[in-house]
C-alpha positions in Angstrom: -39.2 114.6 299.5 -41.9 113.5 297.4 -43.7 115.7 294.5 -47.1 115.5 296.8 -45.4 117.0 299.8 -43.9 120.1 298.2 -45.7 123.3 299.1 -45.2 127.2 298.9 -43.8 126.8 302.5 -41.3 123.9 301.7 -40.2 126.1 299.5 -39.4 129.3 301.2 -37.4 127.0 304.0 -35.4 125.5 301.4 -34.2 129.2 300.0 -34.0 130.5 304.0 -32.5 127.6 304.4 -29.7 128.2 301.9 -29.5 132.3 302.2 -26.6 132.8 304.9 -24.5 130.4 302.5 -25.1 131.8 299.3 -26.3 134.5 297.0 -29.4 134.9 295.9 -28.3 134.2 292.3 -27.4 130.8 293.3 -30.4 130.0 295.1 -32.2 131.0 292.0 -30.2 129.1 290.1 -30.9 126.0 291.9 -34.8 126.7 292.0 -34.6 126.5 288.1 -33.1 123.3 288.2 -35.7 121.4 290.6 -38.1 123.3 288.0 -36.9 121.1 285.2 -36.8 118.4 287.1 -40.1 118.5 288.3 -41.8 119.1 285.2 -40.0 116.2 283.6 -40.9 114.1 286.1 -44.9 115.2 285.3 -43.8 114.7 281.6 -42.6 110.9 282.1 -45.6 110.1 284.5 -43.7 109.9 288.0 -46.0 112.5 289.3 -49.4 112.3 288.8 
């Protein structure tokens, strides 16, 4: 998926998506990850 295309809702199906398989903690978990990686990816200009 690319940076541009990511959105509130994309982001609500991924955690619905992933709710009957895990706990919340994990899914939470996961969310902080893609965090960092998003906002390195800002930081070393591959989203603009």
């Amino acid at each position: 998926m690319a940076l541009a295309a990511l959105n509130p809702q994309a982001i609500e199906g991924y955690k619905g998506s992933r709710k009957p398989f895990v706990k919340e903690a994990t899914i939470n978990r996961e969310l902080a990850v893609l965090k960092t990686l998003f906002t390195k990816a800002v930081q070393w200009e591959y989203a603009l």
